[in-house]
N, C-alpha and C positions, 0 to 999 in steps of 0.2 A: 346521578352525576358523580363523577368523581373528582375523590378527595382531593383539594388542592397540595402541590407536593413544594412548601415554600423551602428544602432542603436542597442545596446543591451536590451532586454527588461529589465522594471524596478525592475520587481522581482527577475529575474536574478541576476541584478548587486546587490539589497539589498541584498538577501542571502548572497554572497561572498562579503559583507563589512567586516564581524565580521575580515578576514585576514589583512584587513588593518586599522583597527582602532586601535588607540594610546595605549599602554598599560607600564603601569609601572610597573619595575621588583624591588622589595625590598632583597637587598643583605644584609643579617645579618652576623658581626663573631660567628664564633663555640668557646664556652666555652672550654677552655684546659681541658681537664682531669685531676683528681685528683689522685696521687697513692694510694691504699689502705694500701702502704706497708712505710708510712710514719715514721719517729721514732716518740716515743709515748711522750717523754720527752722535745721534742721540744713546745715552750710558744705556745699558741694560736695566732695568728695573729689578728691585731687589726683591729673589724669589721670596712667595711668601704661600705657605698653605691655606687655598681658600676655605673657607668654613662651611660646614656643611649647610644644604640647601634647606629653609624650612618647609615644610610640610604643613598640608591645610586638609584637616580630616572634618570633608561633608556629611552627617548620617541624615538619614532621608526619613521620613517618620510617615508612620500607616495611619492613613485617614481613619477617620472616628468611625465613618460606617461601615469600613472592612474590616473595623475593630470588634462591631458589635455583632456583622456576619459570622466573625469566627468565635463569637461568646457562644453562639446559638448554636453552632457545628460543634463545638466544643463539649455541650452539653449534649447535646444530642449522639453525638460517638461514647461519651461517656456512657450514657445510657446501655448504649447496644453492649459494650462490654460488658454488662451484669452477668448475658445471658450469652451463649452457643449459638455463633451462626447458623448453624443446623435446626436450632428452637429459638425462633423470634415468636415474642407478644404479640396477639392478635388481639384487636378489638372489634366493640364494631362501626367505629365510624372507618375504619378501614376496605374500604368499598371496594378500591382496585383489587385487593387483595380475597376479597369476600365472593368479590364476580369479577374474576380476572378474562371470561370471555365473554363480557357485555357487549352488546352491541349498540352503539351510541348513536340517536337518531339522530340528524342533522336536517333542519326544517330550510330549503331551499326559498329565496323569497321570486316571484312569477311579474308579470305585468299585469297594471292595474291593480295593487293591490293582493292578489292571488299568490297559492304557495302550494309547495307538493314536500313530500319525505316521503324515502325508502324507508320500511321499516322491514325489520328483520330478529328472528328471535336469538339469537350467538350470533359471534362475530365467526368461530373456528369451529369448523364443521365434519366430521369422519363418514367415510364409507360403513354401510349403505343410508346414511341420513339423506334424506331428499331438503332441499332447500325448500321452504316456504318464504314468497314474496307479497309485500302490502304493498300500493303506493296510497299514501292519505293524501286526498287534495279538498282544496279551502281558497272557495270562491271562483271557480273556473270549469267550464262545460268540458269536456276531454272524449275524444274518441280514437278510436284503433289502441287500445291501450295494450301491450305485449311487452315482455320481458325474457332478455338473453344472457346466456354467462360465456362469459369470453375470459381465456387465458390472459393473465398479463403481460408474460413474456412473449409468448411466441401470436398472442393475437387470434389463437385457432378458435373458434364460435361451438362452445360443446353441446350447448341446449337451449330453444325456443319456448317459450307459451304463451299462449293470447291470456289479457290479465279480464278477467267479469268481477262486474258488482256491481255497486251504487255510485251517484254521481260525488259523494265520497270517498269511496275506498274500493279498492280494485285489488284483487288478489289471483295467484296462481303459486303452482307448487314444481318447483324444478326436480325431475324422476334423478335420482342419485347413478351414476358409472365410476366403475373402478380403478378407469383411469385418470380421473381426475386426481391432480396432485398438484398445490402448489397455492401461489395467490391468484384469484380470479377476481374479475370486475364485472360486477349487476348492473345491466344495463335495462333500465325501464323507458320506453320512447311512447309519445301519445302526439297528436295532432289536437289542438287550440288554438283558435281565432283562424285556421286557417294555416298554421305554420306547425312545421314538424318539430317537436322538442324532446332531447334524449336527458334522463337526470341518471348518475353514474354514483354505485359506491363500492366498495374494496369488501373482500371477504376472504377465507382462508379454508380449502380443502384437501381433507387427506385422507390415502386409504393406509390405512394403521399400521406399524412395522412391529407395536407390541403390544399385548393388550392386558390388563391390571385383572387378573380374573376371582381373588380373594384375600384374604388379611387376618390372619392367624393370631393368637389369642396372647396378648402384652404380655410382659416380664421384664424382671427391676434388673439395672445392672448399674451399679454406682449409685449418682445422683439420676439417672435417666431410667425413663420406660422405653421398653425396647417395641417397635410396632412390625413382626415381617410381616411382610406384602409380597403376595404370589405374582408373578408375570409369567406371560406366553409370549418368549421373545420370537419375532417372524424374522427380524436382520440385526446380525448378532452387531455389536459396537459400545461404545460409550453415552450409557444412561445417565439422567437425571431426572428423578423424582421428586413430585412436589404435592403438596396436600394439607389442609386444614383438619385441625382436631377440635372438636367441640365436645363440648360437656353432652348429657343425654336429653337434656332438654334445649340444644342447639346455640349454647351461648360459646361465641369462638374463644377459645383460649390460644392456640398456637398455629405459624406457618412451621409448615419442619419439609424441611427439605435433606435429599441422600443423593449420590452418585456412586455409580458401581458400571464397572464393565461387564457385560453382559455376552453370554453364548446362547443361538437358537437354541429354543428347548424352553421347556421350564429351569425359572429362574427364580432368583428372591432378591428383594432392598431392604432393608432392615430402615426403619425411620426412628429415630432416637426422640423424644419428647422429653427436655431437662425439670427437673421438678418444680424451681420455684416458675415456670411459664402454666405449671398444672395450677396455681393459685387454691393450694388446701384443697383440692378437690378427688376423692376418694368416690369412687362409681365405677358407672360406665360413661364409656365417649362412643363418638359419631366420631369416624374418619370419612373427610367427606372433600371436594373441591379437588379431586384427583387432577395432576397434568402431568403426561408423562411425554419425555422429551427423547430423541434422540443427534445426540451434538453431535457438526459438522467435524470428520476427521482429519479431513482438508480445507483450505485455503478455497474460499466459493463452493463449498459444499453447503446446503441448504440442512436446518435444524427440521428433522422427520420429526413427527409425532404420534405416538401411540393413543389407545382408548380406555378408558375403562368398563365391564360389564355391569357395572354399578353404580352408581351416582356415589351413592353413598355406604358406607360399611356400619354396622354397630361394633363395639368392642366390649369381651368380657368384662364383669366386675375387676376394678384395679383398686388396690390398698397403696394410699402412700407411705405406709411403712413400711412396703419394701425396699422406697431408694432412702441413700443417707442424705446431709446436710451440709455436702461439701458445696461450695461457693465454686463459681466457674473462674478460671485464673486463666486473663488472657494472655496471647503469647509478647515474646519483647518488642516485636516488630510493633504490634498494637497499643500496646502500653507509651514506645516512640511516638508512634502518629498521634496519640492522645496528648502527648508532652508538648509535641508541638504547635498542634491546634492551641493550647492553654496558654503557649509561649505569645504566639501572633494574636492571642485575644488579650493579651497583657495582664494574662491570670497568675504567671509568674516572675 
């Protein structure tokens, strides 16, 4: 299951500041009306400069619990500034992060009592991987059990199988084509009691546009280790790379993420890993939890995604005496948002 994410993103919360920030309301009196129906032989009144209007300054005050929201964002952005966007702390109750292509079962409840789930091993799937399909059922007889993948957008029906097994578990395995691309929907349908019933879930397939084929041997440069990483770019554009570093005996220490424009051919990303996310650890690592992305150039252009030839990479022996013990200094813009989160926490 994954980690519950009790943090509001930060662009979120800015937008919807404007409702709680301080605003003064300026209340002026209204001038009496004059009659136009005055008597005419009445003296003029003797000019006199009116005095100026007073002013009534409302300030509006932030409820206690959007006080104690933004304690919590507050701290919590503090935090991320220790360290390089590029080298975020990884641990391990960090699940989304650890299995960011989990496939999360969803247990369907039936009549009488009865229930079914798709289950599936990834949610994102690359050419030539064949899809394997389970359905678990629990408490319910089921016949004609089969399984289809249908497009989502356009609807087109790519692949059939009849699903075999136990009055449990029924399984079949969808043959992989290379033109599949995009989001697709697993459609499993059976007949019980009598009645036709189809149970529906989402998946993501792609035939690769580049593909991570090795990862060259680290080197210190500053406070960072330098990680390249070889690619076979297929459709040249704008990369982003992502991937988990672990110690050698698999304990995560970092998410590090890079973006680089990219030309067909062999290619390289260089992924930076800042020292203190190394946590005094002098070895070797595991580069492992590869996602390689390629982003939409245009406006409705769909994010492509590449593969890697390996799950997982080892990395040479690395000494952290090679980087220094410079602290990461973020930039002003950051250092602003931080003032201000502390400001509407009434930190300052």
């Amino acid at each position: 299951m994954k980690k519950a994410l009790w943090l509001l993103s930060l662009s979120a919360v800015l937008a919807g500041l404007v409702y709680f920030w301080p605003q003064k309301t300026v209340v002026e009196p209204v001038a009496a009306e004059v009659s136009d129906h005055a008597p005419q032989s009445r003296p003029p009144a003797e000019h006199k400069t009116p005095a100026a209007a007073p002013q009534i300054t409302v300030t509006e005050k932030i409820p206690e619990p959007v006080t104690a929201s933004f304690k919590l964002l507050a701290t919590a952005y503090a935090a991320e500034l220790n360290t390089p966007p590029y080298s975020r702390p990884l641990n391990v109750d960090d699940e989304h992060l650890l299995q960011p292509n989990r496939y999360i079962v969803q247990t369907v409840p039936l009549e009488g009592g009865a229930s079914a789930a798709i289950v599936l091993p990834k949610y994102r799937f690359s050419y030539p991987e064949t899809v394997p399909v389970t359905l678990q059922v629990s408490g319910l007889q089921l016949a004609d059990v089969s399984v289809r993948l249908q497009h989502e957008t356009t609807a087109e029906q790519s692949d059939s199988k009849q699903m075999r097994g136990t009055t449990e578990q029924y399984s079949a395995t969808l043959d992989a084509d290379d033109s599949w691309n995009g989001a697709f929907e697993v459609q499993v349908s059976f007949r019980a009691n009598g009645q036709q019933q189809v149970l529906k879930t989402g998946i993501e397939y792609y035939n690769p546009v580049a593909t991570v084929t090795g990862v060259g041997e680290p080197y210190g440069v500053g406070s960072d280790m330098h990680i390249p990483v070889q690619i076979d770019v297929k459709q040249s554009g704008f990369y982003r790379l992502r991937a988990n570093l672990y110690t050698d005996q698999r304990q995560p220490l970092a998410l590090l993420t890079a973006s680089e424009k990219l030309s067909e051919g062999e290619a390289e990303i260089t992924l930076k890993a800042f020292k203190a996310v190394l946590r005094k650890h002098s070895g070797s690592f595991i580069l492992g939890t590869v996602i390689l992305e390629k982003r939409p150039a245009t406006p409705g252009e769909q994010t492509q995604y590449g593969d890697s030839e390996k799950a997982q990479y080892p990395l040479d022996y690395f000494s952290l005496d090679q980087l220094s013990d410079e602290p990461w200094q973020a930039d002003e813009q950051e250092r602003q948002r931080l003032q201000f989160l502390q400001q509407m926490a009434g930190e300052q």
